[in-house]
ROSE-4610 file (N, C-alpha, C; in Angstrom, 1 decimal, always signed):
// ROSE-4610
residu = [X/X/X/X/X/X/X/X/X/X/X/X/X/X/X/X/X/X/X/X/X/X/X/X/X/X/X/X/X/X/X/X/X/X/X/X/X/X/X/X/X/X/X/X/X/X/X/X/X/X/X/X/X/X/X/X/X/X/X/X/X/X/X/X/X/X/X/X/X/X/X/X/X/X/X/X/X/X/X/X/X/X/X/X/X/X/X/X/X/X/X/X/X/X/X/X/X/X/X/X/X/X/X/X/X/X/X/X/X/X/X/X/X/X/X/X/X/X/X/X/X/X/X/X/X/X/X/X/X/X/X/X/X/X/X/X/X/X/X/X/X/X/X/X/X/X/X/X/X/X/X/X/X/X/X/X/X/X/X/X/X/X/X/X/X/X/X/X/X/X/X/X/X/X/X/X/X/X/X/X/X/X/X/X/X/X/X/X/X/X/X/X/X/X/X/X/X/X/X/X/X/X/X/X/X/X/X/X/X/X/X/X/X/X/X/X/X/X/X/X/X/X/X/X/X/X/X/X/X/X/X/X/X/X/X/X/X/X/X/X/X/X/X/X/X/X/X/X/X/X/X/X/X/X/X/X/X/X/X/X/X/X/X/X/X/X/X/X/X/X/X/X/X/X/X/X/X/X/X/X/X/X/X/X/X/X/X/X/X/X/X/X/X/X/X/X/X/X/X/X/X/X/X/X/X/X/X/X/X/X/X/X/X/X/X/X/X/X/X/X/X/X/X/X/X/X/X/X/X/X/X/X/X/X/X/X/X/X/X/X/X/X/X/X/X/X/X/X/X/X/X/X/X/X/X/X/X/X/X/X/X/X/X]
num = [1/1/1/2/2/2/3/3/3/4/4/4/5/5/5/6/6/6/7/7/7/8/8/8/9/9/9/10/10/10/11/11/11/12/12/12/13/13/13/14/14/14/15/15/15/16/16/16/17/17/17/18/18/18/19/19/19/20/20/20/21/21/21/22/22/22/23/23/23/24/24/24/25/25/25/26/26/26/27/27/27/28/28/28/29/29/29/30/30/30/31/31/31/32/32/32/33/33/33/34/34/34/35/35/35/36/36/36/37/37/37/38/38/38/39/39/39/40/40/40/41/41/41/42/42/42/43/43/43/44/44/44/45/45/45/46/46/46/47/47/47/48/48/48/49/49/49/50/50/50/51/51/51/52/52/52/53/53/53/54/54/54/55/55/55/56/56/56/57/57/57/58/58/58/59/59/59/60/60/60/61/61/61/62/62/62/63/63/63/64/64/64/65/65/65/66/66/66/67/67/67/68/68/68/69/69/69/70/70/70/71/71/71/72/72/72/73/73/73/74/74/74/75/75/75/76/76/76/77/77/77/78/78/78/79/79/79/80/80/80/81/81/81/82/82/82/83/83/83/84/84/84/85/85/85/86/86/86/87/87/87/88/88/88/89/89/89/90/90/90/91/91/91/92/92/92/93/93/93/94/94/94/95/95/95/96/96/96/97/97/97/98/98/98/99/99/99/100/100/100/101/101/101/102/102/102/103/103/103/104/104/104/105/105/105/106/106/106/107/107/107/108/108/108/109/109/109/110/110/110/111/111/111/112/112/112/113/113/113/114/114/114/115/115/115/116/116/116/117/117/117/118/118/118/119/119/119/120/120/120/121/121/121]
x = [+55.5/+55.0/+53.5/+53.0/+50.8/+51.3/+51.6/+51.7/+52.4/+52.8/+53.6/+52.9/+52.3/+51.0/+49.8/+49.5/+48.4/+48.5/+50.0/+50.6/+50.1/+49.8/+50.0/+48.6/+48.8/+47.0/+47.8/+46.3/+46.9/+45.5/+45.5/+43.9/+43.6/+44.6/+44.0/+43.8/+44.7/+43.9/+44.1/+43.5/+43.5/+44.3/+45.4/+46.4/+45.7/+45.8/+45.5/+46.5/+46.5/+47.2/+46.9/+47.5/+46.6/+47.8/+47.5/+48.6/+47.7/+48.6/+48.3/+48.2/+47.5/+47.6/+48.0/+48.9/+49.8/+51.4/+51.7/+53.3/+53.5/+55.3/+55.7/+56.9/+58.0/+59.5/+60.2/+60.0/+61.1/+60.3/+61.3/+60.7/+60.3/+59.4/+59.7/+58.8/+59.2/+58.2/+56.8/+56.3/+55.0/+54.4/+53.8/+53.3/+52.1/+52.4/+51.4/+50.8/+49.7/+49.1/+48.5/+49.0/+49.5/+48.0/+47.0/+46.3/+46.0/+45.4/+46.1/+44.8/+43.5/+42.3/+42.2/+42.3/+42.6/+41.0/+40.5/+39.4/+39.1/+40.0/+39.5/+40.0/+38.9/+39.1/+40.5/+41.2/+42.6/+42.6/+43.7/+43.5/+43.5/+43.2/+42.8/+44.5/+44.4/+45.6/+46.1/+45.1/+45.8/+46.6/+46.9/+47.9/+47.2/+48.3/+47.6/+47.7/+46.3/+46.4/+47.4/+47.4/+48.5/+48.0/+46.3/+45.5/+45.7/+46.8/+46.9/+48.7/+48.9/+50.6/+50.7/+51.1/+51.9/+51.6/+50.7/+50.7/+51.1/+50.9/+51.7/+53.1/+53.8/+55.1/+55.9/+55.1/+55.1/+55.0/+53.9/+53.9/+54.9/+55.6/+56.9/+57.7/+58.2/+59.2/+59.4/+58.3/+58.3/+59.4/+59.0/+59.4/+61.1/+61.6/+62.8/+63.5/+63.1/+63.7/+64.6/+63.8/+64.4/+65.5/+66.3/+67.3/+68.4/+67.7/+68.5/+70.0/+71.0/+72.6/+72.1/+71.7/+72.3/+70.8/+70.9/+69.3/+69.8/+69.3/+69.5/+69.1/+69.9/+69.1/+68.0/+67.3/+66.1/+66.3/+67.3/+68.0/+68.0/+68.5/+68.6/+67.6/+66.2/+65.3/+64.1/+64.1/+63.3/+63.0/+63.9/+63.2/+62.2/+62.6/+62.0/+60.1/+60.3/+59.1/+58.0/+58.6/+57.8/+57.8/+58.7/+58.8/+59.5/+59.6/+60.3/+59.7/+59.9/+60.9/+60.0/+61.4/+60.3/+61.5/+60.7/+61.4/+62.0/+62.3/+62.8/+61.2/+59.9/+59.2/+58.0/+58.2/+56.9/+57.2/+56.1/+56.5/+55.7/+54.8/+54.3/+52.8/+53.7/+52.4/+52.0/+52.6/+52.5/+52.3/+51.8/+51.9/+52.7/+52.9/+53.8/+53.4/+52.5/+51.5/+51.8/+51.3/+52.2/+52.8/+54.2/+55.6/+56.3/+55.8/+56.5/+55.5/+54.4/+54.0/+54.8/+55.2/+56.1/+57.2/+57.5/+59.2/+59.1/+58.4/+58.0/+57.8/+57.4/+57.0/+58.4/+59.3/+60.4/+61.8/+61.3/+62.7/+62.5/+60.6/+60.5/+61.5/+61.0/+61.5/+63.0/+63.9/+65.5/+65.8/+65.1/+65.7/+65.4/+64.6/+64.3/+65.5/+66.3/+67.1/+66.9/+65.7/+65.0/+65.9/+66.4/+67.4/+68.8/+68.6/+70.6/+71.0/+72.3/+72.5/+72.5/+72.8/+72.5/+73.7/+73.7/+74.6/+75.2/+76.3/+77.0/+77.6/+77.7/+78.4/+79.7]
y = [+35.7/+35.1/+34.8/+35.6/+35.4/+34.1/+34.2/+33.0/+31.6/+32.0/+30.5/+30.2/+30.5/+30.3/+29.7/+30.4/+29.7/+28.4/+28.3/+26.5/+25.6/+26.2/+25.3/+24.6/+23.3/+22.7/+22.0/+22.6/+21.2/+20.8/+19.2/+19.0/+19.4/+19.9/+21.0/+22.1/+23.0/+24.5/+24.5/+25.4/+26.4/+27.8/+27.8/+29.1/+30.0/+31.8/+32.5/+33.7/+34.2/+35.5/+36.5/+38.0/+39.2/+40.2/+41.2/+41.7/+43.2/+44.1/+44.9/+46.6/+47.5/+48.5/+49.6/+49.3/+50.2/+50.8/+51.9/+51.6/+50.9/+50.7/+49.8/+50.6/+49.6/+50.1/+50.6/+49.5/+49.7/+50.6/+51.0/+51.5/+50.5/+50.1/+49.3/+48.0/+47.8/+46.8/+46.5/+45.1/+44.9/+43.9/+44.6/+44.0/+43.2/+41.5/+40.8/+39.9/+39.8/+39.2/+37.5/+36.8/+35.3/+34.9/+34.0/+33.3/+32.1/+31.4/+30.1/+29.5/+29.2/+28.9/+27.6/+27.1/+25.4/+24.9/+23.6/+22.5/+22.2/+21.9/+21.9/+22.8/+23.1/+24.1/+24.2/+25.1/+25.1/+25.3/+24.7/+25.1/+26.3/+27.3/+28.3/+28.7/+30.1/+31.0/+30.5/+29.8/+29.5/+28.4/+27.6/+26.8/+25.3/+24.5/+23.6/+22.6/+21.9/+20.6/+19.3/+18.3/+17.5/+16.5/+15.9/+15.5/+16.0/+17.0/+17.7/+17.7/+18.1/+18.5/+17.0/+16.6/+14.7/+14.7/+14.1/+13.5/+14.4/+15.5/+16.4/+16.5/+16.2/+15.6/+14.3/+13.4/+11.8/+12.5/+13.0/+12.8/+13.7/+14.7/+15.7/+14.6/+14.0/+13.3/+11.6/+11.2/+10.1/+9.3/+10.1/+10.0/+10.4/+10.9/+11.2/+9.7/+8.7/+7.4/+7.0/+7.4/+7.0/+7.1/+8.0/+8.7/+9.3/+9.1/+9.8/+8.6/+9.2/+8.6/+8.6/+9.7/+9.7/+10.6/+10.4/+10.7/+11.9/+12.9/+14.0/+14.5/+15.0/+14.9/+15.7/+15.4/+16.4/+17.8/+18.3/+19.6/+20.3/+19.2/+19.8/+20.5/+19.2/+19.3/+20.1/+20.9/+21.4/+22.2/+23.2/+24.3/+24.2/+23.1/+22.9/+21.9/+21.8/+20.8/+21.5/+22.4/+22.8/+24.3/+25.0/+26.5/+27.1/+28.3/+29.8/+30.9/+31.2/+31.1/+29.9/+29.1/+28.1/+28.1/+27.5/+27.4/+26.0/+25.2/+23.8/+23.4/+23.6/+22.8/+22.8/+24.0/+24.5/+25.8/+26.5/+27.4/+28.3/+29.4/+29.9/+29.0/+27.8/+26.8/+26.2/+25.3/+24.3/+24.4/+23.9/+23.6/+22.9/+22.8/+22.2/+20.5/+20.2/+18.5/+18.3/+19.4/+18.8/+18.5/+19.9/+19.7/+18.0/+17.6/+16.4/+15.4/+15.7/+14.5/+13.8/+15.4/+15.5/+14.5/+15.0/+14.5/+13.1/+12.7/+11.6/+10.3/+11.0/+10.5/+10.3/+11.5/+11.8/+10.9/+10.5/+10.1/+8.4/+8.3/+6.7/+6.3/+7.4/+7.0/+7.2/+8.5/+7.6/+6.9/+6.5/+5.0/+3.5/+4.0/+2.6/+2.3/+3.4/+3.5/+3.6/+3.8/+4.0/+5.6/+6.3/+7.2/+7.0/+6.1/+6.0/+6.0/+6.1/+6.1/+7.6/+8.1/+9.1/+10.1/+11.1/+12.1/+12.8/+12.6/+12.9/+14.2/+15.4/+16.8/+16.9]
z = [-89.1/-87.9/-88.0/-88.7/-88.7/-90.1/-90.9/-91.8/-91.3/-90.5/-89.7/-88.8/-87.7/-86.9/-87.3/-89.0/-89.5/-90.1/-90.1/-90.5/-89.3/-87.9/-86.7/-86.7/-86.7/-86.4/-85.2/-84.0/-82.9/-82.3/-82.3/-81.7/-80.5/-79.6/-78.7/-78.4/-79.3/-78.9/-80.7/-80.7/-81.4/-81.7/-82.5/-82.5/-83.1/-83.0/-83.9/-83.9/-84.3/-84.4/-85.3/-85.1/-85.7/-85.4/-86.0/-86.4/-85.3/-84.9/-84.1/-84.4/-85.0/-85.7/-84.0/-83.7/-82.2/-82.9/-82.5/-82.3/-81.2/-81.5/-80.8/-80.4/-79.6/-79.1/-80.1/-81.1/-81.6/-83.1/-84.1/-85.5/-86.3/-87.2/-88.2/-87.5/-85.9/-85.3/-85.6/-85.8/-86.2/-84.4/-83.7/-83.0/-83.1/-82.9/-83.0/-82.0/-81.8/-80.8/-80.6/-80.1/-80.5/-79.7/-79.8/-78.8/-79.2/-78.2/-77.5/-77.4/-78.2/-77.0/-77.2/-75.7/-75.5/-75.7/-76.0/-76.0/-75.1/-74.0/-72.3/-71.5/-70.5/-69.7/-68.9/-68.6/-67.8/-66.5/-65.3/-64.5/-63.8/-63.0/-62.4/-62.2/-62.9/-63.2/-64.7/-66.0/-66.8/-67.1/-66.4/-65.9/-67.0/-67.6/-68.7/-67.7/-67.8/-67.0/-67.0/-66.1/-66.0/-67.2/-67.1/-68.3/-69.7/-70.0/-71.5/-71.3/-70.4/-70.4/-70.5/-69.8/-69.8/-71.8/-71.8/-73.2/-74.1/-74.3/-75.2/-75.0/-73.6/-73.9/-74.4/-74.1/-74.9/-76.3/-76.8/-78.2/-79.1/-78.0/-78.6/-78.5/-77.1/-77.2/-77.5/-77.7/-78.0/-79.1/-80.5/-81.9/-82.0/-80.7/-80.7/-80.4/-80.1/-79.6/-81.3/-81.9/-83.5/-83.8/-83.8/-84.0/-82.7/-81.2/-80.3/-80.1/-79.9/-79.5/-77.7/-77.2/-75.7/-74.9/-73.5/-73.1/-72.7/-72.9/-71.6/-70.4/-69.2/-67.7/-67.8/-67.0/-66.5/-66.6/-65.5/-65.8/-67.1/-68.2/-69.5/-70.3/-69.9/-70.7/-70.0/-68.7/-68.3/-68.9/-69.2/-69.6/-71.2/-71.8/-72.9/-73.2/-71.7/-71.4/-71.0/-69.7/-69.0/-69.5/-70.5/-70.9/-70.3/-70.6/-69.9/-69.6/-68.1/-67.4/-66.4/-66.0/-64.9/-63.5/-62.6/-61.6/-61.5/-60.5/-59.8/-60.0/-59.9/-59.8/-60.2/-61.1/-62.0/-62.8/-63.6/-64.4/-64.6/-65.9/-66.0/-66.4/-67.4/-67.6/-67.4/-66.7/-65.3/-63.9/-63.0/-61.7/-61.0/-60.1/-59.4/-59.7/-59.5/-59.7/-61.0/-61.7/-63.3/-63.5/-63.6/-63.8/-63.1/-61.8/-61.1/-62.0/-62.2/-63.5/-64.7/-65.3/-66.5/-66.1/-65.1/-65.0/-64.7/-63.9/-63.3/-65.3/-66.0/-66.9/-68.3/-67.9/-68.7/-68.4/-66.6/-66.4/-66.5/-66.7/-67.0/-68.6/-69.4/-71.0/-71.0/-70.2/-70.2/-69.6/-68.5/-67.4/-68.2/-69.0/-70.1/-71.3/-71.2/-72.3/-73.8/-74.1/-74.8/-76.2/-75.5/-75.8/-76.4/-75.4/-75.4/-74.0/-74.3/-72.7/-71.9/-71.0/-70.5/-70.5/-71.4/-71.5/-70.4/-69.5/-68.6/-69.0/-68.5/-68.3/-69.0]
């Protein structure tokens, strides 16, 4: 985990992590402590701005147009956009103004078909 984290470059935060000299639950457990320090400030409770969230979703899902067969609904892809655990309209790392940014932005790229066509249940 600390050697995979130090693979992560991202031009907005900065990942670190450290290994934790605590026990833990379990035996054999290595508790480590993951942090996150973002380049611009966040909104109040932590929350990533709509100015950082949107475009960091374009630039995950953009490159998927290459290769996707079929789009998948909103439903599908919430939890992967916005993280876990989230609600209908926001999450631990979003706001409510975000999250409907996101989506607002996700359902422009499969209504364009850009995907494919849209994966039905």
């Amino acid at each position: 985990m600390i050697e995979s984290s130090r693979k992560l470059l991202h031009h907005c935060a900065e990942i670190t992590t450290r290994e934790l000299d605590v026990p833990f639950y379990a035996k054999g457990a290595t508790p480590i402590v993951v942090k996150c320090e973002w380049h611009e400030p966040l909104l109040p409770g932590k929350l990533i701005p709509k100015r950082i969230a949107v475009p960091l979703m374009l630039e995950q899902e953009l490159p998927c147009w290459r290769w996707a067969e079929r789009a998948e609904k909103w439903e599908t892809m919430r939890p992967y956009l916005l993280g876990e655990p989230h609600g209908s309209r926001s999450s631990l790392f979003v706001n409510q103004e975000t999250a409907l940014a996101m989506k607002k932005a996700y359902m422009a790229m499969i209504e364009s078909g850009m995907f494919g066509p849209l994966k039905m249940d």
